[in-house]
GUMARRO-533464 format. One record per residue (C-alpha): residue in three letters; x, y, z. Coordinates in steps of 0.5 Angstrom, whole numbers, padded with zeros to 4 digits, always signed. Layout:
<recs>
alaXYZ
...
</recs>
This chain:
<recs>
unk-0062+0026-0001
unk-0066+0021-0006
unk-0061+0016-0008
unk-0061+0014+0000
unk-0069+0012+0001
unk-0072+0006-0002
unk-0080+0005-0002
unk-0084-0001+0000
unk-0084-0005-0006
unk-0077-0004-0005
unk-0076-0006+0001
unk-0081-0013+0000
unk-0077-0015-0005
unk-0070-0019-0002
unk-0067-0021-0008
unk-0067-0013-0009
unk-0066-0010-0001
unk-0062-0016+0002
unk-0056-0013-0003
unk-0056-0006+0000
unk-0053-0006+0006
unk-0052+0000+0012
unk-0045+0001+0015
unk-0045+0005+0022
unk-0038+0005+0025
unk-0035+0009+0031
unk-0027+0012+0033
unk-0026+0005+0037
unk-0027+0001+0032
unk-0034-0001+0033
unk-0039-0003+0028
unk-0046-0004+0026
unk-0047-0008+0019
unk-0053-0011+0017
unk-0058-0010+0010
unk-0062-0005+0010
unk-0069-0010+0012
unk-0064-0012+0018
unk-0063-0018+0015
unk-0056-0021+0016
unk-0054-0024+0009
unk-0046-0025+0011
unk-0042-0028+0017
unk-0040-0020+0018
unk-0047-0017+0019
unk-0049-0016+0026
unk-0053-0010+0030
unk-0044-0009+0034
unk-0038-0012+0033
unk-0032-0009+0037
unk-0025-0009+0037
unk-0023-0014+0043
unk-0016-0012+0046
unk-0015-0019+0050
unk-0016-0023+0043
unk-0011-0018+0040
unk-0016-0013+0038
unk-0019-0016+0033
unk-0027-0015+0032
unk-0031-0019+0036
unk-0039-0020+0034
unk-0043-0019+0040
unk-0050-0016+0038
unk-0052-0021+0032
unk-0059-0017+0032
unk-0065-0016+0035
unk-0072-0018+0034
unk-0077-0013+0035
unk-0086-0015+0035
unk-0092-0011+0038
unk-0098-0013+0041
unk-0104-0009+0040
unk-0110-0010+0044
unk-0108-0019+0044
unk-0105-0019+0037
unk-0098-0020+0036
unk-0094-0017+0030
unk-0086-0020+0029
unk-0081-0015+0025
unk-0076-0020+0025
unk-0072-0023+0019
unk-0068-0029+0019
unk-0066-0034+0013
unk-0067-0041+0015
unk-0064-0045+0010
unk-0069-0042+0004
unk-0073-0040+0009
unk-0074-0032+0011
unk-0078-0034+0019
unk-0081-0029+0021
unk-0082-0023+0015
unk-0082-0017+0019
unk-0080-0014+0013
unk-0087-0013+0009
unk-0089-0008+0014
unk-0083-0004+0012
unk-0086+0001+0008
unk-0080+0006+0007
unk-0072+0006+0009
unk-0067+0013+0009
unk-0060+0014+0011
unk-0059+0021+0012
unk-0058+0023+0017
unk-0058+0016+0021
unk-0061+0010+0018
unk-0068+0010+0020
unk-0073+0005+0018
unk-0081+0005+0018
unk-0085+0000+0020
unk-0093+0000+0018
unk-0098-0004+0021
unk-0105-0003+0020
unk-0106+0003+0024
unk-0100+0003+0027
unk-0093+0007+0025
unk-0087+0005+0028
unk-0079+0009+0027
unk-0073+0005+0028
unk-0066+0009+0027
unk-0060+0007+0030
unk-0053+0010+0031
unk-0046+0009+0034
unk-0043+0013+0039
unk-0038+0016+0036
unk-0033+0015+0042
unk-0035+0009+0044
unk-0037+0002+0045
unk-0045+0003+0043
unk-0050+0003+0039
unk-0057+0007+0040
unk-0064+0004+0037
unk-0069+0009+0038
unk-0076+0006+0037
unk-0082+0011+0035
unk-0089+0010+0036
unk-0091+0015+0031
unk-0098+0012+0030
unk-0103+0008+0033
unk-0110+0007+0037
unk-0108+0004+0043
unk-0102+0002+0049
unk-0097-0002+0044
unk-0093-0007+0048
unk-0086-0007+0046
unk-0082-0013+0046
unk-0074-0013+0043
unk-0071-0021+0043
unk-0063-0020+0043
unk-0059-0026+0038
unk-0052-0026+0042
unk-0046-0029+0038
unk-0040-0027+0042
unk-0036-0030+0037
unk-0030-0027+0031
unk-0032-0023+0026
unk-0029-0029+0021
unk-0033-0034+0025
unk-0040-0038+0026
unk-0041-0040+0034
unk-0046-0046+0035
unk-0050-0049+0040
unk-0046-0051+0045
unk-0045-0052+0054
unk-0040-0047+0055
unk-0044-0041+0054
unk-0046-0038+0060
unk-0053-0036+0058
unk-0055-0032+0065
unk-0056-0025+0066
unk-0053-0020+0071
unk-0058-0014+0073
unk-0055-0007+0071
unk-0060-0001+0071
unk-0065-0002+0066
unk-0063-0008+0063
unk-0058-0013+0064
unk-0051-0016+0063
unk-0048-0022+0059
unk-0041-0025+0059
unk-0042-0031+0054
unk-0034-0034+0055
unk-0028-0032+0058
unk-0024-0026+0055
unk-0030-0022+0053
unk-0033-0015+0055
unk-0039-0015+0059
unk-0045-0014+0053
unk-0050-0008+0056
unk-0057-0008+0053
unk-0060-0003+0058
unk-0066+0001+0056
unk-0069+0009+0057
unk-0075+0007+0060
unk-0079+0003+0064
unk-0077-0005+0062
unk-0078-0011+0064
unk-0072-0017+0062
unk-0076-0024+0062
unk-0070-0029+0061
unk-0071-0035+0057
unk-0065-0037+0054
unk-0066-0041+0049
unk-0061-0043+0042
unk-0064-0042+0035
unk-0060-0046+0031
unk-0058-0046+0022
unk-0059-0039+0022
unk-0057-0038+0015
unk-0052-0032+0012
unk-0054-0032+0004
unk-0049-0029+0001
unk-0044-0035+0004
unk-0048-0040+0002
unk-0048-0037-0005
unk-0040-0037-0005
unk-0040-0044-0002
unk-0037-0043+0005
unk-0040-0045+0011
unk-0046-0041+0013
unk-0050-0043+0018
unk-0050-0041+0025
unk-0053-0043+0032
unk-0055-0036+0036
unk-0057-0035+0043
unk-0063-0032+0046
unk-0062-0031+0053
unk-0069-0028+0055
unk-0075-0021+0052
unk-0075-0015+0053
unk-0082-0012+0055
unk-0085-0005+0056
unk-0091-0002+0054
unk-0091+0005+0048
unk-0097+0010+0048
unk-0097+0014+0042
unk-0093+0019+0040
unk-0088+0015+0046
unk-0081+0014+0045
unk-0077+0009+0048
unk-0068+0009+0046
unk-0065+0001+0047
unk-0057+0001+0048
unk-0053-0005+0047
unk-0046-0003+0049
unk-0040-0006+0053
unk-0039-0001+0058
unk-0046+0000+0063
unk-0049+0006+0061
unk-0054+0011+0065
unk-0061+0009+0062
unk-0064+0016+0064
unk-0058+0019+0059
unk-0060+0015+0054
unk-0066+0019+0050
unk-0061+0024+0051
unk-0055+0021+0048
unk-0058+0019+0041
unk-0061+0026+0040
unk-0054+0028+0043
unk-0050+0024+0037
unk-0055+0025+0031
unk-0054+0033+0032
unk-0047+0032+0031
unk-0047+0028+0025
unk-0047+0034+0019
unk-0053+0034+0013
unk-0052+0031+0006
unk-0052+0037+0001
unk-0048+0034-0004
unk-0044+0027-0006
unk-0038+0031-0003
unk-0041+0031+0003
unk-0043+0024+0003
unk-0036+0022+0001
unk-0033+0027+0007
unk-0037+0023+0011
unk-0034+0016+0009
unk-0028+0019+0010
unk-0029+0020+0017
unk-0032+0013+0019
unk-0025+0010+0016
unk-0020+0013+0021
unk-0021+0010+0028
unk-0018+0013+0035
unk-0018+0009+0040
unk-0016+0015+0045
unk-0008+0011+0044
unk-0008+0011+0036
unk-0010+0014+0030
unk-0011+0010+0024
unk-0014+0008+0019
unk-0019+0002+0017
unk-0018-0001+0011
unk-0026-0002+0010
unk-0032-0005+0013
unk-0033-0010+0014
unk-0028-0015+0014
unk-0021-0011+0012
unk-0017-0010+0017
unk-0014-0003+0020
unk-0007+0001+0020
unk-0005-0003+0013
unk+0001+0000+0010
unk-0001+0000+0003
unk-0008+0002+0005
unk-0005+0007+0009
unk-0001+0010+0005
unk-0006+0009-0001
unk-0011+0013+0002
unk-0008+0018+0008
unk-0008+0024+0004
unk-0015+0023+0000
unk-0018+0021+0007
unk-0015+0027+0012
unk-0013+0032+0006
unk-0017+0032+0001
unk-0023+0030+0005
unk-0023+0033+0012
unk-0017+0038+0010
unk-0014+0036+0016
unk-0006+0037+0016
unk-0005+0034+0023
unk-0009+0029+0023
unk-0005+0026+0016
unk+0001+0027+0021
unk-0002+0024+0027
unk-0004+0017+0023
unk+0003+0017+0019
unk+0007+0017+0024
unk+0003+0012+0028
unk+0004+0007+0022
unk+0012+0009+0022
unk+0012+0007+0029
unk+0009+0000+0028
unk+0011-0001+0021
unk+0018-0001+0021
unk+0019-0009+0019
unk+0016-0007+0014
unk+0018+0000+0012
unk+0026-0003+0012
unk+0026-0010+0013
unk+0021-0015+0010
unk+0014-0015+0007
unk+0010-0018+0001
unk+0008-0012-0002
unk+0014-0010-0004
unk+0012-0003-0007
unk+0009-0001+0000
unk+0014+0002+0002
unk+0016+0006-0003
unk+0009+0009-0003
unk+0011+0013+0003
unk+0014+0018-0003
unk+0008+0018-0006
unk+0004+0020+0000
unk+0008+0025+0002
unk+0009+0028-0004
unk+0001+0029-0004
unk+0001+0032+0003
unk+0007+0037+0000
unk+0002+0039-0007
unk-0004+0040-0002
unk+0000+0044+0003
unk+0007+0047+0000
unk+0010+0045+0006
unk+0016+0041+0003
unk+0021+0044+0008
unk+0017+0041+0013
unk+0015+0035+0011
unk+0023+0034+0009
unk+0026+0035+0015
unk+0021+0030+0019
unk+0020+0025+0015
unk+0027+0025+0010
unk+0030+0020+0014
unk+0024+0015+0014
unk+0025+0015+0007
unk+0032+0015+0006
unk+0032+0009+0010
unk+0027+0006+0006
unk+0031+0006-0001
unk+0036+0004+0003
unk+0033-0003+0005
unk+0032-0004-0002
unk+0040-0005-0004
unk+0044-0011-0003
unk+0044-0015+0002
unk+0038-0011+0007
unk+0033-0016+0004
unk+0031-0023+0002
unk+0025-0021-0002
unk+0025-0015-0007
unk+0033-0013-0009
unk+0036-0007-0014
unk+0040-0010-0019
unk+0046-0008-0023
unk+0042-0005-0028
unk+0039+0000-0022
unk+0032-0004-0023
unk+0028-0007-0017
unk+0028-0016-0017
unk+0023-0018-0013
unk+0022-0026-0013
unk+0020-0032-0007
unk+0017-0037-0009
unk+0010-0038-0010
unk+0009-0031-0006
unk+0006-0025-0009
unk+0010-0019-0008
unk+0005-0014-0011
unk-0002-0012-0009
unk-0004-0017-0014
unk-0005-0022-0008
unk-0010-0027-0009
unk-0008-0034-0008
unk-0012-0041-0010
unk-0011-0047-0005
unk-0004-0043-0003
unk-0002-0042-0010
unk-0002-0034-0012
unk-0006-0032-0018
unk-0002-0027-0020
unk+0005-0028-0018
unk+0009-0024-0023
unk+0016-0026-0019
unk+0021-0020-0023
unk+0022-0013-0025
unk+0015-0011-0023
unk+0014-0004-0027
unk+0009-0001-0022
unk+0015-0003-0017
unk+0020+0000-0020
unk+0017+0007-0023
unk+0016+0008-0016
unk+0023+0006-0014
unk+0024+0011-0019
unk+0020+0017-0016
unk+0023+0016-0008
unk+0030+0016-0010
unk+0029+0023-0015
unk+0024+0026-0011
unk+0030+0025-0004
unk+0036+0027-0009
unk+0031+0033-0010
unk+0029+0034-0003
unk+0036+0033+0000
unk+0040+0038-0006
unk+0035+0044-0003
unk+0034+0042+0004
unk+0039+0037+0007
unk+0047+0037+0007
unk+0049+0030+0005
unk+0054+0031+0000
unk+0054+0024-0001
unk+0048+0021-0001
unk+0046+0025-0007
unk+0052+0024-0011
unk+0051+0016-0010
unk+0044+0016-0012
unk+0044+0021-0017
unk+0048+0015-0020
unk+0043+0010-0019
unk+0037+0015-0022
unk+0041+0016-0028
unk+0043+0008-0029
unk+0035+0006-0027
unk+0033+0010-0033
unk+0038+0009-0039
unk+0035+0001-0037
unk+0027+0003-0036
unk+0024+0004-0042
unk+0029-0001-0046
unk+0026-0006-0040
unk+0018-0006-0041
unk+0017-0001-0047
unk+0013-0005-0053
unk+0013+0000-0059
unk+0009-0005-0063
unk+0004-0007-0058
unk+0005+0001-0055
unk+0004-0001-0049
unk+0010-0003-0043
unk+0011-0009-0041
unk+0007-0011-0034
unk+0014-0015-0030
unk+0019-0018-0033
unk+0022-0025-0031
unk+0027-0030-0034
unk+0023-0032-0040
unk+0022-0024-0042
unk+0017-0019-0042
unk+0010-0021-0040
unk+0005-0017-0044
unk-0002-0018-0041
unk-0005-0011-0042
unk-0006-0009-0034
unk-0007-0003-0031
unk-0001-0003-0027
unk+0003+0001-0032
unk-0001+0007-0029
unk+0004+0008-0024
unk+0010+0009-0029
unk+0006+0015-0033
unk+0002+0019-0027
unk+0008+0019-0022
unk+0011+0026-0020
unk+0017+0024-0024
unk+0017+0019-0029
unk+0023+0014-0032
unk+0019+0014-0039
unk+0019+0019-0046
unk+0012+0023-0048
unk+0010+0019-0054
unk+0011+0012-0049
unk+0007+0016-0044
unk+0002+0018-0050
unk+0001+0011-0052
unk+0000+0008-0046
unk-0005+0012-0045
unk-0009+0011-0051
unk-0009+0003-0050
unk-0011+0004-0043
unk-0017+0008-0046
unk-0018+0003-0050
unk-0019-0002-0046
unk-0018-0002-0039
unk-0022+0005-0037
unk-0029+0004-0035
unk-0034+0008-0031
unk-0033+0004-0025
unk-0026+0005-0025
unk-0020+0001-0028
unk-0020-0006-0030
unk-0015-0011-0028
unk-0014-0015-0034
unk-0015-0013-0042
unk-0022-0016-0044
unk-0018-0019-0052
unk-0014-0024-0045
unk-0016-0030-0045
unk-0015-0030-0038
unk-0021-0024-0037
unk-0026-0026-0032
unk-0031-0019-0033
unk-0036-0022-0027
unk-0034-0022-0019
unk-0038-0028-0017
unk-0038-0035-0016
unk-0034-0040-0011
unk-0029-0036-0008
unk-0024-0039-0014
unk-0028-0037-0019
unk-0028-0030-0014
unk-0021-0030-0013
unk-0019-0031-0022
unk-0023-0025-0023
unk-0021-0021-0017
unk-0014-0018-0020
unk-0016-0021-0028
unk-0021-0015-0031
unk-0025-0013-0024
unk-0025-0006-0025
unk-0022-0002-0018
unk-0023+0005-0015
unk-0017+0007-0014
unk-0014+0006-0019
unk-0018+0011-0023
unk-0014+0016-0018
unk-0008+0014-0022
unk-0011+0015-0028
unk-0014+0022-0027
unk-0007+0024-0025
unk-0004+0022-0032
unk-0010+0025-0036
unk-0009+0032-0032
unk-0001+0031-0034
unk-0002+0030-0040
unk-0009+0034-0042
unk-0010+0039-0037
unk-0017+0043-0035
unk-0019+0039-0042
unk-0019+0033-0038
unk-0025+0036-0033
unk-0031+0034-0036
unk-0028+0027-0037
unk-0026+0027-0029
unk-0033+0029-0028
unk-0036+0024-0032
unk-0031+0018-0029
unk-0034+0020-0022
unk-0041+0021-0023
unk-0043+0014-0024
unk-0041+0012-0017
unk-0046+0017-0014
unk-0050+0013-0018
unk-0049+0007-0014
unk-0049+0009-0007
unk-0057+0006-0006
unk-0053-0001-0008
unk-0048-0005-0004
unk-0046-0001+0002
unk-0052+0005+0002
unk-0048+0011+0002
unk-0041+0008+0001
unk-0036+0007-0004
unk-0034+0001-0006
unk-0027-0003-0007
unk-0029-0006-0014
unk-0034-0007-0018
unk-0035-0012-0024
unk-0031-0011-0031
unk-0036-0012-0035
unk-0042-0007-0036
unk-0047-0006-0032
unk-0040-0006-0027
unk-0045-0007-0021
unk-0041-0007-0014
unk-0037-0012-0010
unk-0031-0013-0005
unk-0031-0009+0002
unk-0037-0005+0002
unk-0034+0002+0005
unk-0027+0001+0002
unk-0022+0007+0005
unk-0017+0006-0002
unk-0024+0008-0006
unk-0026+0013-0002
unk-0020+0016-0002
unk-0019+0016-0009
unk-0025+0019-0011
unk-0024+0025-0006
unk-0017+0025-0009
unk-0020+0026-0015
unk-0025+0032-0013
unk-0019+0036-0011
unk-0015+0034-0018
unk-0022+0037-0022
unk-0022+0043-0017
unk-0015+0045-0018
unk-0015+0045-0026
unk-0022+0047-0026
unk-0019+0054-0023
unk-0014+0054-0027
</recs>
C-alpha cells in the first residue's frame, strides 16, 4: 500500500528516514526493530532481541546489525550505516533507492548497474530472523560479504569493549556459533549457500544511538565484530542469512523465508494493518499466551495493559473468543497480588469488569463469562474493603481513598528524580467510576446467575451509598466538569481526560445533564485527531510537546500529551449519547492515525502523540492499548453504522 513505501529522496535524507522505524516481532517474544535504513538510532534497535529464560525472560539484544558490501569486478561498495558521534560511517544508505513494508520489509539498494533486495522477517514460532538477499540485477559474479555486530546485552543497556567477551566461533553447518558471556543461547548465523566465515574479532568502539543522545542519556556503545561472511552472487541469484538461537538446516532456509512470508495475509485495507498489529502484540511461548505491552521496550502479561487492550486485540481484531480467554486466564494466574492484594495502579483490578463486560457485548455469553470469571471479580471488589489493603480503601462514604506516600496510584505514573509527577493521592474519579461499574455489574450478574443472597443485599447498599456521594464529591457545576481527585485540601480541577471513565462506563454514577456537560468541555479542550490530551492546554502546567531531557519528557507524558487510547473512552460516551450520528466524527477521529503509519514505527500504532498540532508520534512505537482502542473503535462504528 502506498502509505508503506518511501522513495530515495526520502530515504537520503536521515533526519527524515532515521524517525521512521520497522518493527518485526514473533510468538516468542523475539523482535527485530531498526530504522527503515537499518540504522539503530535507540539502544532498543537491533537486527534480534529475544526473551532469555535464564535472566528472568527479559529481552536480550543479540544481533545488534549486519553490514552488507558488494565487490564488483575489484570494486567494493558498503551498505552499512553506524552513527559515530555526529558522524554516519559507512553511508550505505545513498544506494537506497526505495523501502516497502507490505508484506514484509524490503529494502532496495542501487549501484551503478547493480540492484540488490534485502527483505527480513521473523519466524513466527521461533527464535530467528531470515534476511534474504536478491541480486536483481548486475553485469557480473558479485561478492557478497555480510559482517554481524553482536551485543549480547539487555534491551535497557549498552555493552562496551571488555576481556570477558568470548569472541571465538564454533562451526555449525553453514556458518558458525557464538556464545559471548554465561547464560546466554548460542547466536546461529548460518547461511543457505556456499559461504565462507573468516574470523577476525574485532570491537568498534562509541557506536552512537541519536535519539539517546538527543534525550540525554547514555548513548554510546562498543560492539563486537567476531569475523565476514564471503560468498559469491551471480545475477538473478539469491542466497537467505539467518541469525537464530537454535541451529538451523541451512538447505531449508530459502524455504522457510518463502514459507513465512506466505503465511503472512495481504494489506487491503488499515483494518487489515491493524489486525496485523493486533497479532504481533500477543506472544505464545508454547507455555503462556500473553499480550505485549508494546515494542520495543514495554513489558509483557502487564495488568492494566492487559486488560486494557484483551478484548480490542482478540476480539475486535482477530474475532477469537478463546484466545481472550487463553490470555485472561493466564493473567489471573500470575496476577493474583495484584488482583487481591497490592498493586500501584489501584483501578487495574477493577478493569477486569470492563473487560469482561466487553467480551459479553461482543459474544452475548454473559452466563458464561459469570460463572467462570464471577468469582474473580467478587474477590476483586472484596480486596478493596477495609482492612484487605494498604494502598487504595472503600470508606464509609462508599468511595475509594487511595494514598502512599510519594507513589502514584493511577496510570498516571511518571516520576522525576523518584518523586511522582502526578501523585493524586485521594478519591481518584476514574478509580471510583470503575469501583462503581464492577460492583453493579456483579450485583447485576449475581441477581440472574448466581445464588448469594447475601452478597447482593450487601453490596446493593454499598451501590446505593457510593452514588448519593459521587456526583456531590467531584461535580463542578460551575466549571461543568468533574473534579479529577479529591484529596484533604478539596477537589483538584485541572481539566483531565480521566473523567472519561465516569461518563462512558456501562453503568454510571452521574446524571445526564452532568454526563452532557463533561463532554462538551472534553470537546472543547482535550479531544484531538491524536487522541485525547492529557491536561487542558488554558493549565499552566500544559506541556504540548513530548521531547527533551527525559524531565522535560516525563512533565509532558501525562500534563497534554494526547493518548490513543483514550479516545476508545471517548468514542464510548459519544455513541451513548449521540448514537450512529456519532459515525462520520468516529470515522474522522480515526483516520489520521492511517495517516502516520509511514512515521514513527512504520506500519504501527503509536502510544501518544504531541498535545499540540501537527500531533506528531511518540512513546512505544507499537503500543498493544493504542492498537487496540482503534480496533475497539472500528467495532463501535460498525455496530452503530448497522443500526
Amino acid at each position: 500500500m502506498a502509505f508503506l513505501k518511501f522513495n530515495k529522496s526520502e530515504l537520503v535524507n536521515l533526519s527524515y528516514s532515521l524517525g521512521r522505524e520497522i518493527i518485526l516481532a514473533s510468538k516468542t517474544g523475539a523482535c527485530c526493530n531498526t530504522s527503515i535504513v537499518t540504522c539503530n538510532t535507540r539502544r532498543y534497535h537491533g537486527l534480534l532481541a529475544v526473551p532469555v529464560a535464564g535472566f528472568g525472560g527479559y529481552r536480550y539484544m543479540m544481533l545488534s546489525s549486519l553490514d552488507e558490501s558488494l565487490t564488483l569486478r575489484g570494486k567494493r561498495f558498503n551498505l552499512g550505516i553506524h552513527c559515530y558521534g555526529d558522524i554516519y560511517e559507512p553511508r550505505g544508505h545513498k544506494y537506497i533507492v526505495d523501502f516497502d513494508a507490505d508484506p514484509v520489509p524490503k529494502i532496495t539498494y542501487k549501484i551503478g548497474e547493480m540492484v540488490l533486495t534485502k527483505r527480513l522477517v521473523l519466524v513466527p514460532d521461533r527464535n530467528q530472523l531470515l534476511i534474504r538477499y536478491d541480486l536483481e540485477k548486475a553485469p557480473d559474479k558479485v561478492k557478497l560479504e555480510l559482517k554481524p555486530f553482536l551485543a549480547f546485552r539487555r534491551v535497557h543497556d549498552l555493552t562496551h569493549r571488555n576481556g570477558d567477551a568470548r569472541t571465538g566461533a564454533r562451526e555449525v553447518p553453514g556458518g558458525v556459533a557464538f556464545n559471548l558471556y554465561d547464560g546466554f543461547p548460542d547466536l546461529y548465523l548460518q547461511t543457505g549457500g556456499k559461504s565462507v566465515f573468516k574470523p577476525a574479532p574485532y570491537w568498534y568502539d562509541g557506536i552512537t544511538y541519536s535519539d539517546e543522545m538527543r534525550r540525554g542519556f547514555d548513548c554510546k556503545e562498543d560492539l563486537l565484530v567476531p569475523g565476514t561472511f564471503e560468498l559469491e552472487l551471480a545475477p538473478g541469484g539469491s542466497v537467505v542469512f539467518s541469525a537464530s538461537t537454535e541451529e538451523a538446516a541451512p538447505a531449508g532456509l530459502s524455504r522457510r523465508f518463502s514459507a513465512t512470508v506466505g503465511r503472512i495475509g495481504p494489506i487491503t485495507s488499515f483494518h487489515d494493518q491493524l489486525v496485523r498489529q493486533a497479532d504481533l502484540l500477543i506472544r505464545c511461548d508454547g507455555k503462556r499466551k500473553q499480550i505485549v505491552a508494546g515494542y520495543s521496550w514495554l513489558m509483557t502479561g502487564l495488568l492494566r495493559e492487559t486488560l486494557g487492550s484483551l478484548a480490542g486485540l482478540t476480539l475486535y481484531g482477530k474475532n477469537d473468543p478463546k484466545e481472550f480467554e487463553e490470555i485472561l486466564d493466564d493473567l489471573i494466574a500470575h496476577n493474583q497480588e495484584r488482583l487481591f492484594h497490592k498493586t500501584t495502579q489501584v483501578e487495574s483490578p477493577l478493569y477486569l469488569a470492563v473487560t469482561l463486560q466487553q467480551y459479553i457485548a461482543y459474544t452475548g455469553r454473559e452466563k458464561h463469562a459469570w460463572e467462570k470469571y464471577g468469582p474473580v471479580l467478587k474477590r476483586v471488589i472484596e480486596s478493596y474493603l477495609p482492612g484487605c489493603r494498604g494502598e487504595v480503601v472503600m470508606h464509609p462514604n462508599g468511595l475509594l481513598w487511595a494514598q502512599q506516600d510519594g507513589v502514584a496510584l493511577s496510570w498516571m505514573n511518571a516520576y522525576i528524580g523518584g518523586r511522582a509527577v502526578t501523585e493524586r493521592a485521594g478519591y481518584q474519579v476514574e478509580t471510583n467510576a470503575m469501583w462503581y461499574n464492577a460492583i453493579c455489574f456483579c450485583i447485576e450478574c449475581e441477581g440472574k446467575y448466581g445464588k448469594d443472597d447475601k452478597f447482593i443485599s450487601k453490596w446493593s447498599g454499598i451501590r446505593d451509598l457510593f452514588k448519593e456521594n459521587y456526583q456531590p464529591m467531584f461535580w463542578d457545576a460551575g466549571l461543568g466538569f468533574l473534579a479529577d481527585y479529591v484529596d484533604g485540601a478539596g477537589r483538584h480541577m485541572e481539566l483531565r481526560p480521566n473523567q472519561l471513565w465516569a461518563v462512558s462506563l456501562d453503568y454510571s454514577a452521574v446524571s445526564d445533564e452532568v454526563v452532557s456537560a463533561v463532554m462538551r468541555v472534553v470537546n472543547n479542550e482535550l479531544v484531538t485527531r491524536r487522541g485525547i490530551r492529557t491536561l487542558s492546554p488554558r493549565d499552566v502546567a500544559y506541556k504540548g510537546v513530548y521531547e527533551g531531557t527525559q524531565i522535560e519528557r516525563d512533565r509532558a507524558y501525562h500534563n497534554g500529551c494526547a493518548w490513543t487510547f483514550l479516545l476508545a473512552q471517548y468514542c464510548y460516551a459519544s455513541f451513548n449519547m449521540m448514537g450512529g450520528n456519532f459515525v462520520k466524527r468516529a470515522e474522522w477521529l480515526t483516520e489520521g492515525f492511517y495517516e502516520d503509519l509511514s512515521k514513527h514505527g512504520v506500519g504501527a500504532f503509536s502510544e501518544l502523540y504531541d498535545g499540540d498540532p501537527p500531533h506528531e508520534p511518540h512513546g512505544a512505537i507499537s503500543s498493544a492499548m493504542a492498537t487496540a482502542a482503534l480496533l475497539n473503535i472500528n467495532w463501535l462504528i460498525a455496530k452503530y453504522r448497522e443500526k
